[in-house]
C-alpha positions as CSV (number, residue, x, y, z in Angstrom):
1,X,-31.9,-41.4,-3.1
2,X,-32.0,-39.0,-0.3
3,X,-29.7,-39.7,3.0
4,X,-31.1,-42.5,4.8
5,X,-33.2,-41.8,7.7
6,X,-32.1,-43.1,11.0
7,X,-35.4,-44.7,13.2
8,X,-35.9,-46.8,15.9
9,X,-38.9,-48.6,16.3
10,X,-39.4,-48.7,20.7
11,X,-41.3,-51.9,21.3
12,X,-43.5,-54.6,19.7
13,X,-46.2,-54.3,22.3
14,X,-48.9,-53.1,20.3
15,X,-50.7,-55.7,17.2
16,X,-49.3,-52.7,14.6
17,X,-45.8,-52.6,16.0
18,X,-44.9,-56.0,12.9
19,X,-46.9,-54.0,10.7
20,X,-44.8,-50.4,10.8
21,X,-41.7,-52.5,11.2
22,X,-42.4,-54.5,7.7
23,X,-43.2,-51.4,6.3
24,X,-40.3,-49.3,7.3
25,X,-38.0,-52.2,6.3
26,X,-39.3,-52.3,3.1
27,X,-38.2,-48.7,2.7
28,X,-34.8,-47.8,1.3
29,X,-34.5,-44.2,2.8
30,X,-34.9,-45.6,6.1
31,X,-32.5,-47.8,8.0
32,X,-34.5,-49.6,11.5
33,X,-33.3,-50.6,14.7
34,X,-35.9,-52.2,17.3
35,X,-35.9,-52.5,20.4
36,X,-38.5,-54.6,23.0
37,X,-37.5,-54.6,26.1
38,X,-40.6,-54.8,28.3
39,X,-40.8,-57.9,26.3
40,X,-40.4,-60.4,29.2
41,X,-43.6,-58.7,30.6
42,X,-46.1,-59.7,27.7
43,X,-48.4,-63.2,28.2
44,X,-47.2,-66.4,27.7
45,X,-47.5,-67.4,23.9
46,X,-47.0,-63.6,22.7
47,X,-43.9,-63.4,20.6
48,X,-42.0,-60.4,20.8
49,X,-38.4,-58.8,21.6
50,X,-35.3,-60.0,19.5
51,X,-37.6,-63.5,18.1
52,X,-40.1,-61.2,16.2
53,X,-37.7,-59.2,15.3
54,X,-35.2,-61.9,13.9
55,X,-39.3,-63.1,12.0
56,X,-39.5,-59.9,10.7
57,X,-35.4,-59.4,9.8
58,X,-35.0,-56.3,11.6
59,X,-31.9,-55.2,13.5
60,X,-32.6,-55.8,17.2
61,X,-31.0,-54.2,20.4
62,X,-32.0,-55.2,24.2
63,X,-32.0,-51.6,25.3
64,X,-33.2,-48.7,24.6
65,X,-30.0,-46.6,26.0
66,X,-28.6,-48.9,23.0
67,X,-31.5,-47.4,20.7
68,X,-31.3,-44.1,21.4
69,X,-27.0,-44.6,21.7
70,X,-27.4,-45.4,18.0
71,X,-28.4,-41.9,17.2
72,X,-31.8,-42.3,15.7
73,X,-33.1,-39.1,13.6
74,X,-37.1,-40.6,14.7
75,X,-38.6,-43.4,16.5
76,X,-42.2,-45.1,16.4
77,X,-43.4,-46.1,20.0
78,X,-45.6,-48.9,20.3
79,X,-45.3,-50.2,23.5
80,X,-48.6,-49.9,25.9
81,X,-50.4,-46.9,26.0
82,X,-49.2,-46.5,29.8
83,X,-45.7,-46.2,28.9
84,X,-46.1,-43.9,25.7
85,X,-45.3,-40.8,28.4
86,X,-42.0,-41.9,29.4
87,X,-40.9,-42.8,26.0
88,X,-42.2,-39.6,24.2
89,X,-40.3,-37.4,27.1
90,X,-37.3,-39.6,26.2
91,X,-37.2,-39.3,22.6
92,X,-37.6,-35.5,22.9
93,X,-34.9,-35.2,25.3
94,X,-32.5,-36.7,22.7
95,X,-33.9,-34.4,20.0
96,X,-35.6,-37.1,18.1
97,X,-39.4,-37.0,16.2
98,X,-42.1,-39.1,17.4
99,X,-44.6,-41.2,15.9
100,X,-46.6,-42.7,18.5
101,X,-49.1,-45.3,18.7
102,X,-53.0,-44.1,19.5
103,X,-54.2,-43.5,22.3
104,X,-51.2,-40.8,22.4
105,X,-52.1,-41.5,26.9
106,X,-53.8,-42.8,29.2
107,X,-54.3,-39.1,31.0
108,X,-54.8,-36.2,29.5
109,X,-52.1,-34.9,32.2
110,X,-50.0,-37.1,30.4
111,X,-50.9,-35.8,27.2
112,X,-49.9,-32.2,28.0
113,X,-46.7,-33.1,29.1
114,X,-45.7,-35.5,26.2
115,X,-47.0,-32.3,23.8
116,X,-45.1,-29.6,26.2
117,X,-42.2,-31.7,25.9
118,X,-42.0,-32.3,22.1
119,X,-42.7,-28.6,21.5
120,X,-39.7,-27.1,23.9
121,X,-37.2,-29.4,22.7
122,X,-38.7,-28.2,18.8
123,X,-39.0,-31.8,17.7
124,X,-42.0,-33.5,15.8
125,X,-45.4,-34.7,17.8
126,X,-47.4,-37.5,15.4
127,X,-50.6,-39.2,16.5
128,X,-51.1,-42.5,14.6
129,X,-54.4,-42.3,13.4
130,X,-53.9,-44.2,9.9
131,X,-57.8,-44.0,8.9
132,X,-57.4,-40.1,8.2
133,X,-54.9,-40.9,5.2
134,X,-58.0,-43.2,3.2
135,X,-58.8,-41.8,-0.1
136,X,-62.4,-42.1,0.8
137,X,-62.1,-40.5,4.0
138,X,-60.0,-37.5,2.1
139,X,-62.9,-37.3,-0.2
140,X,-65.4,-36.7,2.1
141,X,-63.5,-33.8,3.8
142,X,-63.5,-32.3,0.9
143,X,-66.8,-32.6,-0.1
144,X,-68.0,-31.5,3.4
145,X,-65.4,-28.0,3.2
146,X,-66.7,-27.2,0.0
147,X,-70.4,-26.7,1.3
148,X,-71.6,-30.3,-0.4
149,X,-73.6,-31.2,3.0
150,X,-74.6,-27.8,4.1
151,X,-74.1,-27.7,7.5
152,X,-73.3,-30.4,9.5
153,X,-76.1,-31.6,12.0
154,X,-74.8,-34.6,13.1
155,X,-72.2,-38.0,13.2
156,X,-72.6,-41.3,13.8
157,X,-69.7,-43.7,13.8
158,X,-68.8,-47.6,14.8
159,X,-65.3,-48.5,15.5
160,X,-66.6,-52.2,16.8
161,X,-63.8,-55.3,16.5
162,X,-62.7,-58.8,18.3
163,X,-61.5,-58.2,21.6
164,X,-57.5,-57.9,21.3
165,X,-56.3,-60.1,24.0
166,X,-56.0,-63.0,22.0
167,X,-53.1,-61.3,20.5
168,X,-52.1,-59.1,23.1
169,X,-53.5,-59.8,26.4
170,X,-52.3,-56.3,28.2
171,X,-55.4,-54.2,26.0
172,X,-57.2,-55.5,28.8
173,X,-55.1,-54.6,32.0
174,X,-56.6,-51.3,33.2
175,X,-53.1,-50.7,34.2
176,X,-51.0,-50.8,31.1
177,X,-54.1,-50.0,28.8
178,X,-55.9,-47.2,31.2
179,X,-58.7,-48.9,30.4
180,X,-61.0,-51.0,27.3
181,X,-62.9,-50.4,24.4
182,X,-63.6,-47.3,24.9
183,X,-60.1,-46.2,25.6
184,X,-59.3,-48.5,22.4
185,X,-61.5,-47.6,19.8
186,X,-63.4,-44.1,20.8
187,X,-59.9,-42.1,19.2
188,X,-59.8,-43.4,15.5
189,X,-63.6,-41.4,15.2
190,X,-63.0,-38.5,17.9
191,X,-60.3,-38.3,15.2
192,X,-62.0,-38.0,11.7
193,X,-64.4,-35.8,13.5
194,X,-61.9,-33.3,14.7
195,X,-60.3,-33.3,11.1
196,X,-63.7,-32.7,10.0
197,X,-65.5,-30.2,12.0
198,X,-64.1,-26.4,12.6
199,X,-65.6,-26.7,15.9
200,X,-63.7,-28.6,18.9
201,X,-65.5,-31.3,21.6
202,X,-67.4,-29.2,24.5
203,X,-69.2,-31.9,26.6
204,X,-69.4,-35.3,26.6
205,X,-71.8,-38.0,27.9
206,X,-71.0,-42.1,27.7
207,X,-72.5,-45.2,28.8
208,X,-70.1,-48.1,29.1
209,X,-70.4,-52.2,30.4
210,X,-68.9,-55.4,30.5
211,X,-71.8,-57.6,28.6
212,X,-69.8,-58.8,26.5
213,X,-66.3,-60.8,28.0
214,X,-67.0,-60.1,31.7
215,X,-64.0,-62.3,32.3
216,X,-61.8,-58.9,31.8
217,X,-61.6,-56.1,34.4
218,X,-62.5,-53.5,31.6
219,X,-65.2,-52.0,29.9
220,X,-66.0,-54.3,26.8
221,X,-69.0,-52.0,25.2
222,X,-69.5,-48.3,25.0
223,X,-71.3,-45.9,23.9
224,X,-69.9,-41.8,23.6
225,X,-72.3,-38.8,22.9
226,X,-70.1,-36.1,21.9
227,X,-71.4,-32.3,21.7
228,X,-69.2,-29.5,19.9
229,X,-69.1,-26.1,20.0
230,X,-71.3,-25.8,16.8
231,X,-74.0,-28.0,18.1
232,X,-72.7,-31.2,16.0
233,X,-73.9,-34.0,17.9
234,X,-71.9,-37.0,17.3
235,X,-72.1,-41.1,18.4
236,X,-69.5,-43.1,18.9
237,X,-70.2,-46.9,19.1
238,X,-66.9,-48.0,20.3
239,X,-67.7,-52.0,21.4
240,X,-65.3,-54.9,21.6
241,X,-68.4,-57.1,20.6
242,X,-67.2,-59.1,17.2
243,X,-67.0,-62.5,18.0
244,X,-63.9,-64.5,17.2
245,X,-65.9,-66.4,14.5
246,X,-66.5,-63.1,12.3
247,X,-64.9,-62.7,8.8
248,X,-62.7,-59.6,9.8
249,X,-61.5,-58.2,13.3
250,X,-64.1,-55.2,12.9
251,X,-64.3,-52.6,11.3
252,X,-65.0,-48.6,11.5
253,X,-67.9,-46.0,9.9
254,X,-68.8,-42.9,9.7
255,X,-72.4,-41.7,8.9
256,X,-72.5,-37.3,8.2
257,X,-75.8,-35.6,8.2
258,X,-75.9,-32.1,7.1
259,X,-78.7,-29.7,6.2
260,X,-78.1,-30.1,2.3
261,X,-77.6,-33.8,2.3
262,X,-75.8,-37.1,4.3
263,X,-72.6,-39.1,3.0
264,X,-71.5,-42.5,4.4
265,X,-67.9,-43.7,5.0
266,X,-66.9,-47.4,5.4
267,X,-62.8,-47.3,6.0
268,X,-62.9,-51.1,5.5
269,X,-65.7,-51.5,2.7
270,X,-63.1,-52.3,-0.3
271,X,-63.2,-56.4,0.4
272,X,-63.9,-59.2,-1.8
273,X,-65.9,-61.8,0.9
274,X,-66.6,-65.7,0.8
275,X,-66.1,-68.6,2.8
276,X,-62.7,-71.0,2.7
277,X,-63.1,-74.2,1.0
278,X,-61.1,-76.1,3.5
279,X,-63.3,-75.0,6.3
280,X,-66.3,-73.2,5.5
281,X,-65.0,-70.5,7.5
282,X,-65.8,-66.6,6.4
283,X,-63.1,-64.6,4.8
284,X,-62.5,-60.9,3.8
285,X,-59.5,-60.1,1.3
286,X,-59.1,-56.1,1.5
287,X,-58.0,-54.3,-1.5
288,X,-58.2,-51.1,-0.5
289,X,-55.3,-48.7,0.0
290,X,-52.9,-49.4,2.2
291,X,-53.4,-47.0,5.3
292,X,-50.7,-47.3,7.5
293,X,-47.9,-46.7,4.8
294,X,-49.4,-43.4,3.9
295,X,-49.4,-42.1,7.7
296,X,-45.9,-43.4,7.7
297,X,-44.9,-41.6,4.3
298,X,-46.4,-38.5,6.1
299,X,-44.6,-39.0,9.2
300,X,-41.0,-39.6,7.1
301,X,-41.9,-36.8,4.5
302,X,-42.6,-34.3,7.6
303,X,-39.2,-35.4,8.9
304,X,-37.7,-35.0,5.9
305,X,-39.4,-31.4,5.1
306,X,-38.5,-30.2,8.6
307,X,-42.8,-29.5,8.8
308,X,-45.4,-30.0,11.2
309,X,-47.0,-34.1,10.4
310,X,-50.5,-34.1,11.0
311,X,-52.4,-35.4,13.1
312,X,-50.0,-33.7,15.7
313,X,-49.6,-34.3,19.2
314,X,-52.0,-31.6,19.9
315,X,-55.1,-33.9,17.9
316,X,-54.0,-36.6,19.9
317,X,-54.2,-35.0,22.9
318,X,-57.5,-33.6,21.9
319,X,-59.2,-37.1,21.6
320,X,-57.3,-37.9,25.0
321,X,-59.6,-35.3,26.2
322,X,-62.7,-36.9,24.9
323,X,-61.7,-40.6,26.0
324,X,-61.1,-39.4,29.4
325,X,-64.6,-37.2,29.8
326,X,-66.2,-40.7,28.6
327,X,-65.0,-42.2,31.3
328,X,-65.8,-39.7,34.0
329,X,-69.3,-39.5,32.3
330,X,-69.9,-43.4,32.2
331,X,-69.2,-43.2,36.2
332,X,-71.4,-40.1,37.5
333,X,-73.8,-40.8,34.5
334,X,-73.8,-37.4,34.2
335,X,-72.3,-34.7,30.7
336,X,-68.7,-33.8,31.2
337,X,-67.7,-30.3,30.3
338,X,-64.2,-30.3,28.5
């Protein structure tokens, strides 16, 4: 077995943070150390800081001067997307590789900095966009590269779920989130489609609203109109609008139309469905791959190879880009150049 990596996971903040922990615990080339402590800020009834961590047996610090003391060869940052900045800058200062959580900000000034910074102090940049690594997803790259589709016309794609608040209530604090659903769930597609398509994001028009949970002081619903350079017109449906009685949290699609033909990509299709017994409730069992350990196996492997992980920083910043000309569009109601 190689030498064991060295990585700190820097807060539970985010639903995925037990997730990555679990999975890096599991490993036995990595050895964890967490740390939470912007803990005492979460809502009442959120368990985080050292009690998840003792649930999950990982090794627990209060600090993170004690994390990054440790000597850590990468870390994982999940804590809100407001504080991804100053933890990035951080981790770069010390020399360290980063996988952060999506969105990589909550500014694309902020997003320039946290790529500047990982780039002059030559250390890794990864956005976590796990939906990239599904075989299905892989497949229709490749069928869309080798000229199967002709040229692409256009996109359409839903990232729709639950609201997140029961879980975590700051996805909803304009503040610590820099906004809602748009901010939320417009990257995972702006994503896909900038893996997919040679040509990069050149305007952008959005309509967003609080129809659904106007008890929130964020956008709840959206709508994103996204124009490239090649003409590809793409839609992304990027609504908090499942209801907390529906089988799953959500889910995400992707709809390609090219000249030649049209392929359809459900990331979260591989399910068996039916209804519990003991309640008559709706349930989903997934048995697809599991997406998360193959962006981590890419992050460790590009750590390990001394390579570039993709997505980068730069990808992340990219969809930053998008996110925020959505917003300025939904505003003024008007296209926003990038």
């Amino acid at each position: 077995m190689s030498e064991s990596l060295k990585i700190g996971l820097l807060s539970f903040a985010h639903v995925h943070a037990a997730g990555y922990a679990m999975l890096l615990q599991e490993r036995e080339d990595v050895t964890l150390l967490a740390a939470d402590p912007d803990q005492a800020d979460s809502a009442p009834g959120e368990v985080r800081g050292k009690t998840l961590a003792d649930q999950l047996g990982v090794s627990y610090v209060d600090t993170y001067d004690e994390l990054f003391a440790w000597g850590p060869d990468a870390v994982v940052i999940c804590s809100e997307n407001s504080r991804h900045r100053e933890l990035v800058e951080r981790a770069a200062a010390a020399g360290v590789h980063v996988l952060c959580e999506k969105p990589l900000a909550t500014s694309v000034e902020d997003a320039e900095a946290m790529v500047a910074a990982c780039e002059q102090a030559g250390v890794s940049l990864m956005t976590a966009y796990p939906v990239r690594f599904h075989p299905a997803f892989r497949a229709l790259r490749e069928r869309i590269r080798a000229g199967g589709l002709g040229t692409v016309l256009s996109a359409s794609g839903t990232n729709n779920g639950q609201i997140p608040i029961a879980a975590r209530r700051w996805f909803a604090d304009p503040v610590l989130a820099g906004g809602g659903s748009l901010m939320d769930h417009t990257v995972h597609l702006a994503d896909l489609l900038d893996d997919l398509l040679d040509a990069r994001a050149v305007s952008v028009y959005a309509q967003s609203n609080r129809i659904v949970h106007p008890e929130v002081d964020v956008e709840t619903g959206g709508l994103v109109v996204v124009t490239y350079a090649d003409g590809t017109v793409a839609t992304i449906d990027c609504s908090w609008n499942r209801p907390a009685s529906y089988l799953t949290w959500g889910g995400l699609t992707l709809n390609v139309e090219g000249s030649a033909g049209s392929v359809s990509f459900d990331a979260f299709g591989q399910a068996v469905t039916g209804y519990d017994d003991t309640d008559g409730k709706a349930i989903s069992v997934g048995y697809g791959a599991n997406l998360d350990a193959l962006m981590v196996e890419e992050f460790i492997s590009a750590v390990r190879e001394g390579r570039r992980p993709q997505p980068d920083g730069e990808v992340g910043l990219r969809t930053v880009q998008i996110v925020m000309a959505g917003y300025e569009s939904a505003r003024t109601g008007q296209p926003v150049a990038i």
